[in-house]
MDAnalysis code that builds the backbone (N, CA, C; Angstrom):
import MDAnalysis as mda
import numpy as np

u = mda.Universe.empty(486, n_residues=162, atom_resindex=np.repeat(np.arange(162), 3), trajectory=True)
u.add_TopologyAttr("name", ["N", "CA", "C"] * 162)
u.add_TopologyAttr("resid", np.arange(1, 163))
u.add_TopologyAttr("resname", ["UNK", "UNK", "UNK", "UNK", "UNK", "UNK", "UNK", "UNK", "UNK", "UNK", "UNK", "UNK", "UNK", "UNK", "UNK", "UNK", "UNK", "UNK", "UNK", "UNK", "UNK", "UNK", "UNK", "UNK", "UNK", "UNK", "UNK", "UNK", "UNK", "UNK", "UNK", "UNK", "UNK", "UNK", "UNK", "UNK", "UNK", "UNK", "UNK", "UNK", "UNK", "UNK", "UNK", "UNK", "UNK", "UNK", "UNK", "UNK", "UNK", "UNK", "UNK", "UNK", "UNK", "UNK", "UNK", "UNK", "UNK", "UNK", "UNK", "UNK", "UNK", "UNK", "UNK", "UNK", "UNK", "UNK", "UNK", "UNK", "UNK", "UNK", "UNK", "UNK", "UNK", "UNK", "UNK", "UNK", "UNK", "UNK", "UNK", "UNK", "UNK", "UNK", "UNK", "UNK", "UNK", "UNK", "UNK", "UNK", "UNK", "UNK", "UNK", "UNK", "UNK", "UNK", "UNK", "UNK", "UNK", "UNK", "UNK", "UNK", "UNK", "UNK", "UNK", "UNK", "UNK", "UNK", "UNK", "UNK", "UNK", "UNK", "UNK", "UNK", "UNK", "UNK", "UNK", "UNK", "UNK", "UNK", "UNK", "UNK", "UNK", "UNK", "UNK", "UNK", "UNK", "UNK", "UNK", "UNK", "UNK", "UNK", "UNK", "UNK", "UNK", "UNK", "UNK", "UNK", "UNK", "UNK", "UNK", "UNK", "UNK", "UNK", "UNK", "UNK", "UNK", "UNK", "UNK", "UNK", "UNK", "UNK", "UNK", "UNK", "UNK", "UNK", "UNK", "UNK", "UNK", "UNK", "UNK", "UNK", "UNK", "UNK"])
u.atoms.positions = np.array([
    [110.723, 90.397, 114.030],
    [111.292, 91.498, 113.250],
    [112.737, 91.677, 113.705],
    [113.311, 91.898, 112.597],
    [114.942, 92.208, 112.864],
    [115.355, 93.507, 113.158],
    [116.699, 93.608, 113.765],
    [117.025, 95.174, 113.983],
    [116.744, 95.951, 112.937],
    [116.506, 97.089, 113.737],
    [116.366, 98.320, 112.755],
    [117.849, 99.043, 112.588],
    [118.416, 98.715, 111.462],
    [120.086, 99.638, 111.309],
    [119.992, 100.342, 110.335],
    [118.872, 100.211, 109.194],
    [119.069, 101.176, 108.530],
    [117.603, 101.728, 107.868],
    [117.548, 102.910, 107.800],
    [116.458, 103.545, 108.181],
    [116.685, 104.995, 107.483],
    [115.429, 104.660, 106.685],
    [115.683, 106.195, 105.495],
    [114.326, 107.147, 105.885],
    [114.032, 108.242, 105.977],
    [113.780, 109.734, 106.537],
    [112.994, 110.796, 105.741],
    [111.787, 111.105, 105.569],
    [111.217, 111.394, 104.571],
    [110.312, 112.466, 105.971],
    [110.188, 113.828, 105.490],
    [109.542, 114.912, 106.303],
    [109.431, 116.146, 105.071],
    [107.776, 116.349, 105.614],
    [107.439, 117.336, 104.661],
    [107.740, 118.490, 104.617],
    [107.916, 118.933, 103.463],
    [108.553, 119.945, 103.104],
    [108.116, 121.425, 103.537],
    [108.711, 122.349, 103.634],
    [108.271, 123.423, 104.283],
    [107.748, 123.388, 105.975],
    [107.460, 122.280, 106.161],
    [107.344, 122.410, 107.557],
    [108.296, 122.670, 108.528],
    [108.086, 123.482, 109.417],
    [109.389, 123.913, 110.464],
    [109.072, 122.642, 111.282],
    [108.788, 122.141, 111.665],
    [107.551, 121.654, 112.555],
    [108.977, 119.842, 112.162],
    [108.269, 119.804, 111.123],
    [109.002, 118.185, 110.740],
    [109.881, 118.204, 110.923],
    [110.780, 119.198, 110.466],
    [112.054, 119.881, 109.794],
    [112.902, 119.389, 111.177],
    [112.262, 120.236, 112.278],
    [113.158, 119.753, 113.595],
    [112.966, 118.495, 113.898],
    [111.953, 117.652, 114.071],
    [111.542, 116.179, 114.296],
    [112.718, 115.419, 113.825],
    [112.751, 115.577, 112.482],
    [113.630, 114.960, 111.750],
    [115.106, 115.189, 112.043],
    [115.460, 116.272, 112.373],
    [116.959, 116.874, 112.633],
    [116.784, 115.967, 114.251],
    [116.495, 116.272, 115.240],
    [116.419, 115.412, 116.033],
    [116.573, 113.821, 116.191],
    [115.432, 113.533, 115.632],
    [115.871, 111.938, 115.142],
    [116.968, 111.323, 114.465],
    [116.818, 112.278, 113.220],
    [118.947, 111.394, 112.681],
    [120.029, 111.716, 113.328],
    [120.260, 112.813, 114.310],
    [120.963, 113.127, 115.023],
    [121.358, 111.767, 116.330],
    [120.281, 111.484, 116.857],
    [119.653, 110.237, 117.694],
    [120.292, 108.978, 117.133],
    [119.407, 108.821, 115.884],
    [119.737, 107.634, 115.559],
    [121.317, 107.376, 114.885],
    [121.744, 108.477, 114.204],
    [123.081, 108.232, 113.764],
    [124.013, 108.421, 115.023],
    [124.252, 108.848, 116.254],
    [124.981, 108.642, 117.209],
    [124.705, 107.446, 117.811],
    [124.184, 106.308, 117.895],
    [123.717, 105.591, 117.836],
    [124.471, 104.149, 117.129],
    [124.660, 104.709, 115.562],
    [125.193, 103.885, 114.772],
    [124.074, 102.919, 113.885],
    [123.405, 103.903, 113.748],
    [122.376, 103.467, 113.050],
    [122.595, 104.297, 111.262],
    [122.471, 103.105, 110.543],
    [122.987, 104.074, 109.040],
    [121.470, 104.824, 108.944],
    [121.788, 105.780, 108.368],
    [120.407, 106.824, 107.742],
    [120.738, 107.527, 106.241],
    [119.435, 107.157, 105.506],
    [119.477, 107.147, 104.432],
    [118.181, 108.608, 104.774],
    [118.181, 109.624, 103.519],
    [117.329, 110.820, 103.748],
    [117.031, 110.924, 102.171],
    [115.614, 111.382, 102.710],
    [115.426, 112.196, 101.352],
    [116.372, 113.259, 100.969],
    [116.452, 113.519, 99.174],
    [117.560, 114.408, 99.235],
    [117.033, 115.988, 99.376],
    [116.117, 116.172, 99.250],
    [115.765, 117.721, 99.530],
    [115.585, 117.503, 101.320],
    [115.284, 116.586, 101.760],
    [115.329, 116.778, 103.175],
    [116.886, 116.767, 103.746],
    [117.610, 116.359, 103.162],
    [119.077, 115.894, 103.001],
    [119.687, 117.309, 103.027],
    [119.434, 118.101, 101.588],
    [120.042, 119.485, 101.443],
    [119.293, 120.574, 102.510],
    [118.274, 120.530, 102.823],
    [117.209, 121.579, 103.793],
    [118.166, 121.523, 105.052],
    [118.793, 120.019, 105.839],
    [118.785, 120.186, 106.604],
    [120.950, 119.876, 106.853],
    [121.138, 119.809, 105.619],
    [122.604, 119.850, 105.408],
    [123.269, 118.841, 105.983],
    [122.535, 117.678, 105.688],
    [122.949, 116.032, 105.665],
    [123.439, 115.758, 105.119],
    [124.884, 114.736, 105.470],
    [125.616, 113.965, 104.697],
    [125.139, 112.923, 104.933],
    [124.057, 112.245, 105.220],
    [123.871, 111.066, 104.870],
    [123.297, 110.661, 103.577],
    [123.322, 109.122, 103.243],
    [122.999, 108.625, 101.745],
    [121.969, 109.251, 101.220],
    [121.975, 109.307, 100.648],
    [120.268, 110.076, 99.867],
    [119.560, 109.370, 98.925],
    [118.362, 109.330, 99.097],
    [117.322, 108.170, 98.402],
    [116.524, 108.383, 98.031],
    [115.925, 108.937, 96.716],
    [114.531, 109.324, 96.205],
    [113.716, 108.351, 96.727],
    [111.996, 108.441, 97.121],
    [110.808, 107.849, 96.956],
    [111.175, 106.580, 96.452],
    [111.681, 106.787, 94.850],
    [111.499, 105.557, 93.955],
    [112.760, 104.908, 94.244],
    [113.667, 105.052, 94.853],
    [114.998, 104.056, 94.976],
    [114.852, 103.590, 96.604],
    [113.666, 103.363, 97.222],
    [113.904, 102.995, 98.290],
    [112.860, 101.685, 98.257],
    [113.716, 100.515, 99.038],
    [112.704, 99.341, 98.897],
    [113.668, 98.453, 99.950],
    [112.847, 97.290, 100.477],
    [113.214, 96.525, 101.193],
    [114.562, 95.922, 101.221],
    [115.222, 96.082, 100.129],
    [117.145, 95.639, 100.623],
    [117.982, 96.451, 100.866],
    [117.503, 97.591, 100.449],
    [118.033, 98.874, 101.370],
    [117.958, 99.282, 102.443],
    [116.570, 99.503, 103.150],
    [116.600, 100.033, 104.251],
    [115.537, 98.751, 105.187],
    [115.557, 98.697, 106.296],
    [114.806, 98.198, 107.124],
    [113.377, 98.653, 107.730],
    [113.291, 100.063, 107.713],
    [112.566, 100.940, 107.635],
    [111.883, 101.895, 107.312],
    [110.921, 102.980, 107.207],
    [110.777, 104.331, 106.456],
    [110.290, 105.114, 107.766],
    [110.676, 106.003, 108.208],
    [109.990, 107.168, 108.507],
    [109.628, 108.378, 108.194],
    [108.293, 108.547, 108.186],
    [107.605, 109.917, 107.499],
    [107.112, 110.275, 108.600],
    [107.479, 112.074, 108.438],
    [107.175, 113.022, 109.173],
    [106.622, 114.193, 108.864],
    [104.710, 114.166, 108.918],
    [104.261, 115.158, 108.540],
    [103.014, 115.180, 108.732],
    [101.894, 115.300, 107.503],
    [100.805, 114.564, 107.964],
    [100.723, 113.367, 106.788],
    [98.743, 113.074, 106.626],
    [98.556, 112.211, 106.124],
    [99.015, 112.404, 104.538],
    [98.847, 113.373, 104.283],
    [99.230, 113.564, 102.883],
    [100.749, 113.551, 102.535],
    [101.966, 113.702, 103.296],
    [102.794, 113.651, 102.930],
    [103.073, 111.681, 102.926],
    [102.580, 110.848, 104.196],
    [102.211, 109.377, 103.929],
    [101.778, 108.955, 102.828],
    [100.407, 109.902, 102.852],
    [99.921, 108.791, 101.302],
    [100.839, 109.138, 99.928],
    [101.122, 110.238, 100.066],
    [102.294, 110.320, 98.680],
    [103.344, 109.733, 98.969],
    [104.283, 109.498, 99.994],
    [105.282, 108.915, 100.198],
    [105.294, 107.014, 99.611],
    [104.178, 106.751, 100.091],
    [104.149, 105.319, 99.782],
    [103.501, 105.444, 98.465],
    [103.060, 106.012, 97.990],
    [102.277, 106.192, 96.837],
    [103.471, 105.898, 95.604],
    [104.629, 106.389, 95.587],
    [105.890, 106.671, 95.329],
    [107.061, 105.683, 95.230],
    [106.777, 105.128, 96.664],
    [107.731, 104.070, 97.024],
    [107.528, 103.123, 95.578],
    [108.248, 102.054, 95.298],
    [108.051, 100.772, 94.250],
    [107.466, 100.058, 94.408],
    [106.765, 98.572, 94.312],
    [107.457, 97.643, 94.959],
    [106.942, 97.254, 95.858],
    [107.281, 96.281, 97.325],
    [106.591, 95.669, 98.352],
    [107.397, 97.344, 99.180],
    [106.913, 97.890, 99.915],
    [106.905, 99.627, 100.958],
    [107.595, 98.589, 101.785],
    [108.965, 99.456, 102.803],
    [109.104, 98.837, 103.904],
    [107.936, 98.933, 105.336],
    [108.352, 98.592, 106.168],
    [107.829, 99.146, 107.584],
    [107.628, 100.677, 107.405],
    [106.878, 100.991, 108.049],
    [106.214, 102.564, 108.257],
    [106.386, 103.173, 110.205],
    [106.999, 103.768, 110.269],
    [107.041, 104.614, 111.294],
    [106.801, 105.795, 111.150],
    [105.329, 106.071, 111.355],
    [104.887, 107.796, 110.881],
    [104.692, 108.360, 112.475],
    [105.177, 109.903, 112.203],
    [105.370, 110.593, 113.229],
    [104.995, 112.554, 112.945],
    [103.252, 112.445, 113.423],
    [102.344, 113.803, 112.850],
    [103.452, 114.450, 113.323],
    [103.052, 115.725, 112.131],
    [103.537, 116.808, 112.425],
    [102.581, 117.954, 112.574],
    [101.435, 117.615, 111.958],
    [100.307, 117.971, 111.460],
    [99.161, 118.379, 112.716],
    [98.142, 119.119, 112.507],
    [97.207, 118.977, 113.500],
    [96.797, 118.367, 113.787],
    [96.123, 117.223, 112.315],
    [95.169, 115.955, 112.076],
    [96.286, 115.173, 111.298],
    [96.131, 113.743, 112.533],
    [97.144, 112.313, 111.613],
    [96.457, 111.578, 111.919],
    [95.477, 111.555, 110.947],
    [94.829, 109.739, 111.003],
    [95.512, 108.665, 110.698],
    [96.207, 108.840, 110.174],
    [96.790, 107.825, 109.607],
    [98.410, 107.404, 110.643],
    [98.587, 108.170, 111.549],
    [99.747, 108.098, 112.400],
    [99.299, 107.818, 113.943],
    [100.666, 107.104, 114.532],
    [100.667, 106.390, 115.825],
    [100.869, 107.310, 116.680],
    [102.188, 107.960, 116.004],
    [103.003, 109.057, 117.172],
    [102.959, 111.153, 116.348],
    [103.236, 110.925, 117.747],
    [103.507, 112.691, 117.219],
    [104.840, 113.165, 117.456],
    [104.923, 114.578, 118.014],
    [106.446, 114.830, 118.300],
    [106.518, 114.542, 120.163],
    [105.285, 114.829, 120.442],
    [105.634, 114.746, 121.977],
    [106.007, 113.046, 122.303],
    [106.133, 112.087, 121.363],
    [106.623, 110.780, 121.286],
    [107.479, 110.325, 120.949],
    [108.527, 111.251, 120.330],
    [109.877, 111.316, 119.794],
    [110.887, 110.009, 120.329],
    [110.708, 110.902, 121.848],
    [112.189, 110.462, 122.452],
    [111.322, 108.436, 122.752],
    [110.431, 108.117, 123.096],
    [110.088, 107.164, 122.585],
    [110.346, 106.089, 121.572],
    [109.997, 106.920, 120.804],
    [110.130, 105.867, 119.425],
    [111.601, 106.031, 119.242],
    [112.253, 106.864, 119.176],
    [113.948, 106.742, 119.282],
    [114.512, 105.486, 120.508],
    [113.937, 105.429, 121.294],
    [114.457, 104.232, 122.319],
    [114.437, 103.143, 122.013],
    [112.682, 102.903, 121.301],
    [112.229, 101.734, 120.683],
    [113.200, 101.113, 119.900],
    [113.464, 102.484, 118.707],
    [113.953, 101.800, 117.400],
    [115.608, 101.085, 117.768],
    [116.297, 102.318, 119.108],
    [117.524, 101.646, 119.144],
    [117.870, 100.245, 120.451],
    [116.838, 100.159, 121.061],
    [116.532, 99.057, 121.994],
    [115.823, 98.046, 121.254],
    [115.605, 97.967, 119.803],
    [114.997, 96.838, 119.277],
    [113.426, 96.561, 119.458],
    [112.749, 97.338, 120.707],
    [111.475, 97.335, 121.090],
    [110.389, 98.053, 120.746],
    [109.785, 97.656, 119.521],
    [108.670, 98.124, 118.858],
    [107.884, 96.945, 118.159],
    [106.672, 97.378, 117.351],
    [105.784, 96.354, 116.842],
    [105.186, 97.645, 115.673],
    [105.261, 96.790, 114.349],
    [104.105, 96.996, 112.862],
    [103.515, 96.271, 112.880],
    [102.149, 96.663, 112.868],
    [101.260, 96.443, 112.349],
    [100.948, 96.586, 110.684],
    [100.379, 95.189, 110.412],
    [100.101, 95.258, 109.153],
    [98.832, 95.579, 108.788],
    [99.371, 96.660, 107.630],
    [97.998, 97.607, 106.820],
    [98.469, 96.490, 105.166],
    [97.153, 96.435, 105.295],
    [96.945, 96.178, 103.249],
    [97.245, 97.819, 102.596],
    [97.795, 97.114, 101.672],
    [97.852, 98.121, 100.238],
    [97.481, 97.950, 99.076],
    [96.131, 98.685, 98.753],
    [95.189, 97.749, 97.809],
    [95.991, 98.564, 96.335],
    [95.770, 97.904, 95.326],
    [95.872, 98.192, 93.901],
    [94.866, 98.546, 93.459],
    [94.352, 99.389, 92.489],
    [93.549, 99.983, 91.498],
    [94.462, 99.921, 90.160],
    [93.420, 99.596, 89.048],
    [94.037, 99.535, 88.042],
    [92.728, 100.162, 86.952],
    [93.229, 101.406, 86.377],
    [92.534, 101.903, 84.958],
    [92.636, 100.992, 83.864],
    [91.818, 100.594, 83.012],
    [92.245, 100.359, 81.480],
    [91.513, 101.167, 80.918],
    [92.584, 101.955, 79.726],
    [92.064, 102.327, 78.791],
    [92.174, 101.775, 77.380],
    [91.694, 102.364, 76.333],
    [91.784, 102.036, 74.768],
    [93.289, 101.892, 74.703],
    [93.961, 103.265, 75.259],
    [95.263, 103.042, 74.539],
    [96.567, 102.734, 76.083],
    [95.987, 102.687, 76.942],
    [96.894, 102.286, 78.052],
    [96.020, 101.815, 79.308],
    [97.170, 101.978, 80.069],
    [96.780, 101.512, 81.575],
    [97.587, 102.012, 82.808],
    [97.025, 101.866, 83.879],
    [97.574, 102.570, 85.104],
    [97.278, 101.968, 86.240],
    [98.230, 101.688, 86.896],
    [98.164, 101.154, 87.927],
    [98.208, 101.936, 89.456],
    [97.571, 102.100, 90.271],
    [97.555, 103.167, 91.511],
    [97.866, 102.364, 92.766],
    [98.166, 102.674, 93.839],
    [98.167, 102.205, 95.156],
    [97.273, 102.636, 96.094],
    [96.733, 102.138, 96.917],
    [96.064, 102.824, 98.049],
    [95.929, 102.608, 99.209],
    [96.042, 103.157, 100.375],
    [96.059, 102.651, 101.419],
    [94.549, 102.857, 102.311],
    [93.915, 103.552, 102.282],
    [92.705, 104.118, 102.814],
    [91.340, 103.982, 102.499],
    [91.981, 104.290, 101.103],
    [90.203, 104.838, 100.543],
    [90.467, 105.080, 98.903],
    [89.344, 105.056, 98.089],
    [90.093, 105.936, 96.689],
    [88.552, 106.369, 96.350],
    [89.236, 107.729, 95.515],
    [87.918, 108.197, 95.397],
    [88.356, 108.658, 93.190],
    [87.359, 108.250, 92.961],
    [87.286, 108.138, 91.632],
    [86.134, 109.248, 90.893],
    [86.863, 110.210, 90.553],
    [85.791, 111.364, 89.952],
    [86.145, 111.593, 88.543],
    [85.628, 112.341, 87.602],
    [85.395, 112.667, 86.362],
    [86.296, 113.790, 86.103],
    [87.090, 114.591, 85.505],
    [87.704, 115.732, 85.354],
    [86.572, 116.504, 84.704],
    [85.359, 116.377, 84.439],
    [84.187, 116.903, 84.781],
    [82.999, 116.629, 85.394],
    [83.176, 117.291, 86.143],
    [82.085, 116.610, 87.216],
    [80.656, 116.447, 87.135],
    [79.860, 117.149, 86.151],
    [78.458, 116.989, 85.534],
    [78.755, 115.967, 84.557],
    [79.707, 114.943, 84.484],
    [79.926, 113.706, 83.782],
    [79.940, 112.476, 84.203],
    [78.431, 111.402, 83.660],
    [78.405, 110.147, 85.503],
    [79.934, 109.568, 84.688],
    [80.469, 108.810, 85.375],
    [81.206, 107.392, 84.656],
    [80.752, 106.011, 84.735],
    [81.254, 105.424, 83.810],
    [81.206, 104.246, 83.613],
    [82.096, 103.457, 84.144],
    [82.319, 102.482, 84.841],
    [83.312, 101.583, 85.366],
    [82.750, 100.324, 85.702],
    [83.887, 99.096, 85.298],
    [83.718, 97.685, 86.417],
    [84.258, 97.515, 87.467],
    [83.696, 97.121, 88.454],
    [84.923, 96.737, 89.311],
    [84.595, 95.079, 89.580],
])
């Protein structure tokens, strides 16, 4: 794996909790000289001039990285979102419960060393596809975990192939 120089910033919203994680970390990493790309409501919350990058404009020739800061649900929507092949994932709970995460905040100053000493490791997760057909369209989903497929009425069995 190649350096990490540029590295875009995604922390859930309303959390005080992320809110600082995140102010911490680009602070870190941009003294550093590391470019940082932010979400833009995380961008305006926290009165960043760095680049700003919706969900959907972020993909592997842009950034080298993603970090999300929150819990699992702000992950699974984040990549849910992303386009495309997702970069690397560096998730960092903010949350009570992170199944889906390595680090927390008491791991901060850590993973900040890692990322600017070059010394870390991803692990690769699959990202499975689901795909609806209907009569008059189709939909394509992502998933990383699990998917759970219910009825918008629930005394209704369904029908499906897989």
């Amino acid at each position: 794996m190649g350096d990490l120089r540029r590295i875009w910033v995604k922390a859930k919203l309303g959390d005080f909790k992320a809110l600082r994680i995140a102010s911490r970390l680009i602070k870190a990493l941009s003294d550093c000289n590391i470019k940082i790309y932010s979400d833009p409501i995380l961008a305006k919350e926290l009165k960043l001039e760095s680049k700003r990058l919706r969900d959907s404009e972020v993909n592997r020739d842009l950034v080298d990285a993603v970090v999300i800061i929150g819990g699992d649900g702000t992950l699974l929507n984040t990549i849910h979102k992303i386009p495309g092949n997702v970069p690397p994932i560096i998730g960092i709970n903010s949350d009570t419960i992170g199944f889906l995460y390595d680090y927390g905040e008491e791991d901060l100053d850590r993973v900040i060393r890692g990322i600017i000493e070059g010394r870390y490791n991803f692990e690769s997760r699959t990202l499975g596809m689901l795909k609806f057909i209907y009569p008059e369209d189709s939909y394509i989903y992502k998933f990383l975990n699990e998917v759970l497929v219910i009825n918008k009425d629930a005394y209704k069995l369904l029908r499906f192939k897989v």
